[in-house]
N, C-alpha and C positions, 0 to 999 in steps of 0.2 A: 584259524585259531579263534576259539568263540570268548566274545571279552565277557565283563561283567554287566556290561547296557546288554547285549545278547541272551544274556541267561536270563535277566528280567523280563523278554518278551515273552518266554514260555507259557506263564499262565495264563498273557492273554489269548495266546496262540490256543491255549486249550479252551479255553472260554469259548472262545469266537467259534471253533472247530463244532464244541457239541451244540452252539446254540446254532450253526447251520447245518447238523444232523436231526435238529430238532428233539436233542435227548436231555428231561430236564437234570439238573445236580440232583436233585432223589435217587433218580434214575444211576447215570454215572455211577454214584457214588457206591449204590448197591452192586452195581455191576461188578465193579475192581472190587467189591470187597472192602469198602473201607467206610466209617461214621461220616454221616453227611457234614457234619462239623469238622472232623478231617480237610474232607475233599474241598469244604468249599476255603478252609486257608490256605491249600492247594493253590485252589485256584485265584486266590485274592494275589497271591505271592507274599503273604505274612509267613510263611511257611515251608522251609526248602521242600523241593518234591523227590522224594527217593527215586534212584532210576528204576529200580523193580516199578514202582508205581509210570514212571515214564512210558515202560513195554505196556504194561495194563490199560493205560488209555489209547494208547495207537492201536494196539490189538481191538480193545473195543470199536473205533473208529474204522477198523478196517484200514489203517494208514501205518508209512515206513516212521520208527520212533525218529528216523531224521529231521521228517518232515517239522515234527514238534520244536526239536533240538535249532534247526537252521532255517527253517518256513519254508527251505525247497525241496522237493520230492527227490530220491535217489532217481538216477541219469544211466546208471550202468547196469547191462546184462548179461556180456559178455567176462567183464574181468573189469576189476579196479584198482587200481594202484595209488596206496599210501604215502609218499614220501616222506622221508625220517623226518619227525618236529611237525609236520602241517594233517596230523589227524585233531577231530574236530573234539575240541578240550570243552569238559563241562568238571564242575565242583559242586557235588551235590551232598556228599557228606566231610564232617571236617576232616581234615586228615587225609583226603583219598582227592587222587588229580585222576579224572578217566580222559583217554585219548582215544576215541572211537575209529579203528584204523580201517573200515568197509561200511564207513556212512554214506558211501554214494552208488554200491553196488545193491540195484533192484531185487528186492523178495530173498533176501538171505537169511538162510537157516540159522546160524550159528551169529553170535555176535561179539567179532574181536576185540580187545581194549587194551591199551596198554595203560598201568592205571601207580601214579607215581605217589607214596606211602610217605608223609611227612610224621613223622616221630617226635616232634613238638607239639601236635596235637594231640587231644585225646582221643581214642579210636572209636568209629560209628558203633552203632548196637547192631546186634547182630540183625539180619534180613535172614529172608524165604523168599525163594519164589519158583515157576515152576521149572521143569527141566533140568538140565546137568550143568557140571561146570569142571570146566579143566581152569588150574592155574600153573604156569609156570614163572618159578624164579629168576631175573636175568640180571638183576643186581642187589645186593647187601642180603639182609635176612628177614624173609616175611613168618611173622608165627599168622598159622590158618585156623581158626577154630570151628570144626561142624560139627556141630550137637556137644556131647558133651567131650566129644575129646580133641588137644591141642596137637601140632604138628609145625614143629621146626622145618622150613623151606631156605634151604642156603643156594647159591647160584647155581644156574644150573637142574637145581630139582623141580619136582611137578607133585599136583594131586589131583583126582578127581576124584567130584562126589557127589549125591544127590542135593540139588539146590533146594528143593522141600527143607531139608533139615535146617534149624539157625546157623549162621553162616559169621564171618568176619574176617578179615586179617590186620595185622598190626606190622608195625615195622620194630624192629630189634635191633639195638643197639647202634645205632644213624639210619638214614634215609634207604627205603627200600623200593626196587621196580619190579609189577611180575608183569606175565603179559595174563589178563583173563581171558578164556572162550566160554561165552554162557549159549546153552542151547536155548535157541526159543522156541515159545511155545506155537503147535501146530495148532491151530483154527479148524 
């Protein structure tokens, strides 16, 4: 389970990473797509860093976003197994707990999350990024918003949709959990 001293190493983990790729912040930051002012609060850690933005610098890097998340390279090729409660916990926006349930299985297409909806906060702004996304409901009720239209998820239900379009979900009426699958993007 990743505490709060853990999620702080990240941006030096990305620092350290493109300054021994020898890639400078101009560079990065044009890469993902983002104002060099941006990236570099990124990287200072003045700034939480979106996970969309997390896949975009490992992708760049050519590296597993685990690596980023836990300093160590996924371990499995065959099959991984998650045990309930010990996927690797990050908080990157308010409101949204992600539980990364095949952070240790090597080169995987798909990235599973179980991702816990706190309804006391205010909910993130929407994202983009590339590839698909399956959500499924497994507890209370998430509202999903892509593009411009909303979509009531009660337990039990799913959507998918192009992750291109603005995206979010919100929790309704108490606390809600789905499980997300984002596809990632192919190199």
């Amino acid at each position: 389970m990743e505490t709060h001293d853990e999620l702080r190493q990240i941006p030096g983990r990305i620092k350290e990473l493109r300054e021994v790729l020898e890639i400078s912040a101009l560079d990065m930051a044009h890469d993902i797509a983002l104002p060099l002012a941006t990236y570099l609060r990124y990287e200072e850690g003045s700034l939480d860093i979106p996970v969309s933005v997390l896949y975009k610098i490992a992708a760049r890097c050519d590296i597993d976003v685990t690596a980023l998340l836990t300093g160590d390279d996924p371990r499995m090729d065959m099959a991984s197994v998650c045990r309930s409660g010990q996927g690797i916990r990050v908080e990157r926006y308010p409101g949204y707990e992600f539980s990364s349930l095949a952070y240790n299985f090597k080169h995987r297409n798909l990235e599973p999350l179980l991702v816990f909806l706190d309804p006391s906060k205010e909910p993130a702004a929407p994202v983009c990024h590339d590839g698909q996304e399956f959500n499924y409901c497994v507890e209370g009720t998430v509202r999903v918003n892509v593009g411009q239209r909303s979509y009531l998820l009660h337990s039990g239900d799913s959507i998918y949709f192009d992750a291109q379009l603005p995206h979010g979900q919100a929790a309704v009426d108490g606390p809600a959990r789905f499980l997300t699958i984002i596809q990632k993007t192919v190199r």
